[in-house]
ZAMARGU-4260 file (C-alpha; in steps of 0.2 Angstrom, whole numbers, plus 5000, padded with zeros to 4 digits):
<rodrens>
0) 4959/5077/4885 | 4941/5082/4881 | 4935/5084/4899 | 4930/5100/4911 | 4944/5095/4922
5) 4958/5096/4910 | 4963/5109/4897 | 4960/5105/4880 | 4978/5106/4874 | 4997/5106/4884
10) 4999/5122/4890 | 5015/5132/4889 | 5020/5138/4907 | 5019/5155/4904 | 4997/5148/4898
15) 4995/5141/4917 | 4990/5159/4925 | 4978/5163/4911 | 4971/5146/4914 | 4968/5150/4931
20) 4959/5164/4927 | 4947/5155/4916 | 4945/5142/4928 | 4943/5150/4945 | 4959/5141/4950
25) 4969/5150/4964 | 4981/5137/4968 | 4993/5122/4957 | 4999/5107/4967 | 5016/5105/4963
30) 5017/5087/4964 | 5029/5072/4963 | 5035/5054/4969 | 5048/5051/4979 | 5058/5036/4978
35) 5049/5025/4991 | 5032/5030/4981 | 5026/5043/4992 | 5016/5059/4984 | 5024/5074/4989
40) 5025/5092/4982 | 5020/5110/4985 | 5007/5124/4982 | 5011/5137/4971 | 4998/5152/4970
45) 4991/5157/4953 | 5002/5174/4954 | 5018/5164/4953 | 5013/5148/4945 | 5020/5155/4928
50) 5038/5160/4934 | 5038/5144/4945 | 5033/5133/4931 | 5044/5140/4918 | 5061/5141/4933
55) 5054/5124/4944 | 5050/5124/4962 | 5064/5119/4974 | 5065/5105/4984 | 5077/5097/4998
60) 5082/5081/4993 | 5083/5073/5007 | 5070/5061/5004 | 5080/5051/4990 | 5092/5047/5006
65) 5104/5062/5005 | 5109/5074/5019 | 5104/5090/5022 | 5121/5097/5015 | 5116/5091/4996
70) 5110/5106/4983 | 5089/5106/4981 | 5081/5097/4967 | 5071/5107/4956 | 5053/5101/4951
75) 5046/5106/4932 | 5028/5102/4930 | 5023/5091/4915 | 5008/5103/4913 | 5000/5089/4900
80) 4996/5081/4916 | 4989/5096/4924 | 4970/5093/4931 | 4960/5102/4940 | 4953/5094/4957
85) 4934/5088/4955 | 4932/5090/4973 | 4941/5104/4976 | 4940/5115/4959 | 4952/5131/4966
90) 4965/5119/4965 | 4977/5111/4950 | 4986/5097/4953 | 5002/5094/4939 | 5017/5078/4941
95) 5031/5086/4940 | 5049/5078/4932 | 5064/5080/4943 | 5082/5089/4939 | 5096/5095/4947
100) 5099/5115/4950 | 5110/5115/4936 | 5095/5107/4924 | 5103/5089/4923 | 5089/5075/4924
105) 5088/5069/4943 | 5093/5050/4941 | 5084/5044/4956 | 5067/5050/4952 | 5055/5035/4947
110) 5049/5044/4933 | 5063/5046/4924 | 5068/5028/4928 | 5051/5025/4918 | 5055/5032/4904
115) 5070/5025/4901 | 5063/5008/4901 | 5049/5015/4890 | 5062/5021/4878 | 5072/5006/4877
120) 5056/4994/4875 | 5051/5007/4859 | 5069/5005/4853 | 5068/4988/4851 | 5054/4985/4838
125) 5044/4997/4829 | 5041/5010/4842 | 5033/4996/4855 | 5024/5003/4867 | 5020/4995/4885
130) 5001/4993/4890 | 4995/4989/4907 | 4980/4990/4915 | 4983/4992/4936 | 4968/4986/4951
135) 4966/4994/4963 | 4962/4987/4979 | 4960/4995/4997 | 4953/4993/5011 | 4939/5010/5019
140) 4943/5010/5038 | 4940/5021/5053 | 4951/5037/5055 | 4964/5028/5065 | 4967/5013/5054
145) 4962/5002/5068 | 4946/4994/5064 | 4935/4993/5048 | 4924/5007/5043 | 4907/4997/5043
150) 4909/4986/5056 | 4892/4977/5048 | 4906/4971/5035 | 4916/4959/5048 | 4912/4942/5041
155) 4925/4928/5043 | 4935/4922/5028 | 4930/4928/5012 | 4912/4930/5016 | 4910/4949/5012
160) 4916/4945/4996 | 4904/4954/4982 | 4891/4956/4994 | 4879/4969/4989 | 4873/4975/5008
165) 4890/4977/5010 | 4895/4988/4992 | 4877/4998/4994 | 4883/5005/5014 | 4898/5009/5006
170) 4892/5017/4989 | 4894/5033/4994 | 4913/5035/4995 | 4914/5024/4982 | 4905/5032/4969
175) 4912/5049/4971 | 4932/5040/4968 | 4923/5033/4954 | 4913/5047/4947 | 4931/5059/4949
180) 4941/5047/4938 | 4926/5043/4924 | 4924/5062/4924 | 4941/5063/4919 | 4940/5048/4906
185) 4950/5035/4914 | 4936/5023/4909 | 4930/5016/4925 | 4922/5000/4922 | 4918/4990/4940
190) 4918/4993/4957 | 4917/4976/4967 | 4918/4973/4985 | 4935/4959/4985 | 4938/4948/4993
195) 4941/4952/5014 | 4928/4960/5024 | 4930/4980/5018 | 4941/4978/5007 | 4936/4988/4985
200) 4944/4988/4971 | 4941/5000/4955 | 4945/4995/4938 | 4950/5006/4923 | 4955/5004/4904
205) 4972/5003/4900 | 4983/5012/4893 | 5001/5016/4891 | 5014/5014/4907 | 5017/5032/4909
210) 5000/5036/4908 | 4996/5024/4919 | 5008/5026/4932 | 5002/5043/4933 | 4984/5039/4936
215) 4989/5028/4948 | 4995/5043/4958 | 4981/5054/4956 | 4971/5040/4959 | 4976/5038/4978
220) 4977/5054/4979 | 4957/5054/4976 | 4954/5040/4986 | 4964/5048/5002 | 4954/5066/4998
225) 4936/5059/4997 | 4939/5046/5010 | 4943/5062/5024 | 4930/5073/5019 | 4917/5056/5021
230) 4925/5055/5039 | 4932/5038/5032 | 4951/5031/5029 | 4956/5024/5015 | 4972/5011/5014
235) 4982/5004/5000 | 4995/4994/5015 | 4998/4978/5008 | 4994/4970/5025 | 4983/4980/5036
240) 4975/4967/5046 | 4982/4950/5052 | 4967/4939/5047 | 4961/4948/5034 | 4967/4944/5015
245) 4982/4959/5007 | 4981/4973/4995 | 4988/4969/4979 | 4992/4980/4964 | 4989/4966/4950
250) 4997/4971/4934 | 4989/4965/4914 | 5001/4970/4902 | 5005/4967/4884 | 5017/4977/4870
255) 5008/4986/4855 | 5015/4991/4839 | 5002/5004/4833 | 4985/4996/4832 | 4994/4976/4832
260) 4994/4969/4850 | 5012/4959/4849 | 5005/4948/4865 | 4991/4940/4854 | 4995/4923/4844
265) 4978/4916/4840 | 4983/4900/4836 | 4992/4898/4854 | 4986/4886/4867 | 4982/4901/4876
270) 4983/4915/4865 | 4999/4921/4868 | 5015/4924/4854 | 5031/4921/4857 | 5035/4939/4863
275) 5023/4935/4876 | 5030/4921/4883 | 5048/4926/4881 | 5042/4943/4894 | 5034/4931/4904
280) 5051/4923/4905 | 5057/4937/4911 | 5046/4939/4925 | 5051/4923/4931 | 5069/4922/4928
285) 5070/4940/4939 | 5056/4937/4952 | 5066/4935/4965 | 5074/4955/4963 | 5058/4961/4957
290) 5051/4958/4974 | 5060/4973/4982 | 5052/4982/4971 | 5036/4977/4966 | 5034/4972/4988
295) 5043/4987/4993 | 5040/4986/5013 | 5042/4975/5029 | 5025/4975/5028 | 5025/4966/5011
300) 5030/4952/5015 | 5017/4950/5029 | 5006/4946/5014 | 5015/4935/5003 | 5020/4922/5017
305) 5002/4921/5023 | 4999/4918/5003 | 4978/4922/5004 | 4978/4928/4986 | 4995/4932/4982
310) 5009/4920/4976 | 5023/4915/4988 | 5035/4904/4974 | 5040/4908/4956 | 5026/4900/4945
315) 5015/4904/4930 | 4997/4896/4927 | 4983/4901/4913 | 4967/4907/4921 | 4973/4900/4940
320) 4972/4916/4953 | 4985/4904/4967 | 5000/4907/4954 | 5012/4924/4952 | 5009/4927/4934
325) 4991/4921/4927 | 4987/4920/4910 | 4967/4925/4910 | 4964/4926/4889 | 4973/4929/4875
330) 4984/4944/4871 | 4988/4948/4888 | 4995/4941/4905 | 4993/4947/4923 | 5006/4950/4937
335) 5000/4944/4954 | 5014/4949/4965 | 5014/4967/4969 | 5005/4976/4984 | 4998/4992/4987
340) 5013/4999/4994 | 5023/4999/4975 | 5029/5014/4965 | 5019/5013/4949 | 5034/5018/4940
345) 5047/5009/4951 | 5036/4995/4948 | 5033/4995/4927 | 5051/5000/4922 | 5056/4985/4934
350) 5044/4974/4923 | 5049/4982/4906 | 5065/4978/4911 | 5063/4961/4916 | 5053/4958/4902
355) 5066/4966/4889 | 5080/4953/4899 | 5067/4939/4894 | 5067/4946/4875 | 5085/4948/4874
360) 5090/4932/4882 | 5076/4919/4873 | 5071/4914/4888 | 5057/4900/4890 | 5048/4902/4903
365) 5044/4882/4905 | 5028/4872/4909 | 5013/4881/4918 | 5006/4874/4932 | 4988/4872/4932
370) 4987/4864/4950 | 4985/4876/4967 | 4999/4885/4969 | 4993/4889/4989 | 4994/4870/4992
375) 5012/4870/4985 | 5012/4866/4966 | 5021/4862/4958 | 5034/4853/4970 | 5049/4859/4968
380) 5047/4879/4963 | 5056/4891/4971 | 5050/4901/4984 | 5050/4921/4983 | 5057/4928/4996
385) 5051/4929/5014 | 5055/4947/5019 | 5062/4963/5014 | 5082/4960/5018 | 5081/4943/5006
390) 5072/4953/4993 | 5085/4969/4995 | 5100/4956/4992 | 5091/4946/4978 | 5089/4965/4968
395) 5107/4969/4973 | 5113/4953/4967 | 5105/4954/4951 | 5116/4966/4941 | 5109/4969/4923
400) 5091/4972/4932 | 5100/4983/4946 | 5111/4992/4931 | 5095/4992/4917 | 5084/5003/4930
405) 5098/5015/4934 | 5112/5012/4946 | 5109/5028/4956 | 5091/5025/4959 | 5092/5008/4962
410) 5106/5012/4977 | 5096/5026/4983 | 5080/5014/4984 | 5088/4998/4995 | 5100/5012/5006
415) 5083/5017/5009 | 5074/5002/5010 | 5091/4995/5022 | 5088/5008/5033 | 5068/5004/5033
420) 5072/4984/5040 | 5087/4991/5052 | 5072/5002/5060 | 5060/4987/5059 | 5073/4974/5068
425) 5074/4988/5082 | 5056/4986/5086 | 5051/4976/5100 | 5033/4966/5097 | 5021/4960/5107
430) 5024/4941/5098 | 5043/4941/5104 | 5039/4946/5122 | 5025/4932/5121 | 5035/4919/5116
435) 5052/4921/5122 | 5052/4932/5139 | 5050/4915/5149 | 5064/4906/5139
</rodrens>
């Protein structure tokens, strides 16, 4: 970990209070995701964190779609994760894996769902391991989410886009998420203003799913923290405005053995081996269930039919930002279709899954398409699906990805998510009443 933020080694549980003393730490955050992505957990006071650690906090499960009559779930910290808050150092924050009372693993968490998808992907060649690089894209806006947080920034179209005067008035929330994560040695390597009028994004290395999925956590977590004390919001919704372009979650991925990048073929077109294109296969042949998971809200799909940046039909291009999957170099290709709202370990076991289905079966994943993918190239390709209930059925109807990322999560997640569109359909908008009270 080599950092002042971490510990230089895993600690045992019964280390964690003795830690605290040498760190001036009064308080762990007892942290994890729940099913539909949100960071949840408890604070455990340095005077218990030992007997917690080692027994595991309780907590109700209702937020994995059971009733209040169901046993607790039990949280045990994966203390490798543990890290000490930059911005508020008398506090720890640890991930934490989920089991049942009895100690059995806790099938609907989205980490265990990663891991199994991690271990399945390593079984299959020599210990393969899955690489991604996430970017992350938000929008700063005022405390109330109505309205941007520098108004000076409202330009139509993509006229903000990398616009110094804009980045500098902003600078100042955006260097303290970036100085946090490069303090920790995530490798921060840009900070641009994209593409809508307040609208960031923060790049880091890559590294490993798990790894990554966990940063991701933390790193909203950051952003969310710093945002509030600046008297700013920050928002990773998918569609916060109407006329203003979506939050993605872009994925670049490729499978290692060791030090050997599996993705890379040198003498390919593109730089892409067979592996590579068989995954990207994969994508394809399962984008249409992927979509509930990878666009996991009614929001979603708010920004994939207004299709300003983000695909809306099955395709895959070279370096071509109006396709779903985008091959930008050699050794690596990228995943245009999630949004801001996805699960980052939802998300990645969904694609290792996808992706081993595109292995297994030899898929080809047929010409690219080099042409505008906004302006409906090529003719004929199949359109992703428009809203949340098409996307729900698509993933029900598509067993061996419903069944490869665990039956009991994945009915947890659309019982959920069914319940999310039944709540949505009860809600009356403006738009209706607009267009249909004099019919």
């Amino acid at each position: 970990m080599a950092n002042k933020w971490q510990p230089d080694k895993t600690l045992a549980p019964e280390e964690l209070e003795k830690f605290a003393d040498q760190r001036g730490i009064q308080y762990f955050l007892f942290a994890y995701i729940d099913i539909l992505g949100i960071h949840r957990g408890k604070l455990v006071p340095k005077s218990s964190v030992n007997r917690v650690a080692k027994e595991g906090g309780h907590f109700c499960r209702i937020m994995f779609s059971f009733s209040a009559t169901d046993p607790d779930m039990v949280v045990v910290p994966d203390t490798s994760t543990l890290t000490q808050l930059p911005w508020k150092p008398d506090i720890a924050w640890m991930i934490c894996d989920l089991y049942s009372p009895v100690g059995v693993l806790f099938e609907q968490s989205p980490r265990l769902a990663l891991k199994r998808q991690i271990e399945r992907l390593a079984k299959m060649g020599n210990d393969w391991v899955l690489k991604s690089g996430l970017e992350f894209e938000f929008y700063l806006v005022n405390k109330d989410g109505t309205d941007l947080a520098d108004k000076l920034d409202d330009r139509p179209g993509v006229g903000s886009c990398f616009r110094v005067d804009s980045l500098m008035r902003s600078s100042k929330v955006l260097r303290r998420i970036c100085d946090v994560i490069d303090q920790l040695g995530w490798g921060p390597y840009q900070i641009d203003h994209e593409g809508s009028s307040g609208q960031y994004e923060i790049n880091i290395d890559y590294v490993d799913a798990m790894t990554m999925a966990d940063r991701h956590v933390f790193f909203k977590f950051t952003c969310q923290s710093i945002a509030e004390e600046e008297g700013v919001r920050v928002t990773f919704m998918p569609k916060p405005f109407v006329d203003r372009i979506g939050n993605g979650l872009h994925m670049h991925l490729s499978v290692w053995e060791g030090d050997k990048n599996m993705f890379l073929d040198p003498s390919g077109e593109l730089g892409l081996s067979l592996l590579a294109y068989q995954f990207l296969a994969g994508m394809l042949h399962n984008a249409k269930a992927l979509s509930a998971i990878l666009c996991p809200t009614v929001n979603s799909y708010k920004r994939l039919v207004a299709a300003g940046w983000c695909p809306n039909r099955i395709t895959y291009t070279g370096d071509n930002r109006s396709h779903m999957v985008r091959i930008p170099g050699p050794g690596r290709f990228e995943i245009r279709l999630a949004d801001g709202a996805a699960n980052a370990y939802l998300y990645q076991a969904a694609v290792i899954a996808a992706g081993i289905d595109g292995v297994e079966k030899k898929l080809d994943p047929g010409l690219r398409c080099d042409g505008d993918g906004y302006q409906g190239e090529p003719a004929g390709a199949e359109f992703l699906p428009q809203n949340l209930l098409d996307a729900i059925r698509e993933l029900e109807k598509n067993r061996s990805l419903y069944e490869a990322i665990g039956v009991v999560c994945m009915d947890a997640l659309t019982a959920l998510k069914r319940q999310e569109w039944l709540d949505y359909m009860r809600h009356l908008t403006e738009w209706e009443r607009i267009h249909t009270l004099d019919c």
